[in-house]
N, C-alpha and C positions, 0 to 999 in steps of 0.2 A: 343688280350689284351696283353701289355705288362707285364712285371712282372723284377724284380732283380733274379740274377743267383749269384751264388759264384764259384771262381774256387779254387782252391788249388794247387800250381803250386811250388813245392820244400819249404813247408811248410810254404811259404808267400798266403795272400789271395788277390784277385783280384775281382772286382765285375763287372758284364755285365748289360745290361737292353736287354734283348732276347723275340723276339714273335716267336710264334711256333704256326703251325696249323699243323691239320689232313689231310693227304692226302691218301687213299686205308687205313685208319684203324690206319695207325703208324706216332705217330707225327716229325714231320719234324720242320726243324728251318727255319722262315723265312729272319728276320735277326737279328744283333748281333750287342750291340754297348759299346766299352770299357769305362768305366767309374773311373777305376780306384782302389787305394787301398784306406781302412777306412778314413787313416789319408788324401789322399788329395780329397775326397770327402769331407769331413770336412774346409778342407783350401778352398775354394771354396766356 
């Protein structure tokens, strides 16, 4: 299941949409897709 991530990267935010599964117990990232910052998720 995907899900939105946030990162915080030199006090600007950044937003991912990240699936992550369980592999031996500890979760792992499957993959990762840049989506961008607030305002051009919004322009969009």
């Amino acid at each position: 299941m995907a899900h939105l991530y946030k990162k915080i990267i030199k006090g600007r935010t950044y937003w991912y949409l990240r699936e992550t599964h369980r592999v031996d117990g500890k979760v792992k990232l499957k993959w990762q897709k840049y989506l961008g910052t607030a305002d051009s998720i919004l322009a969009k």
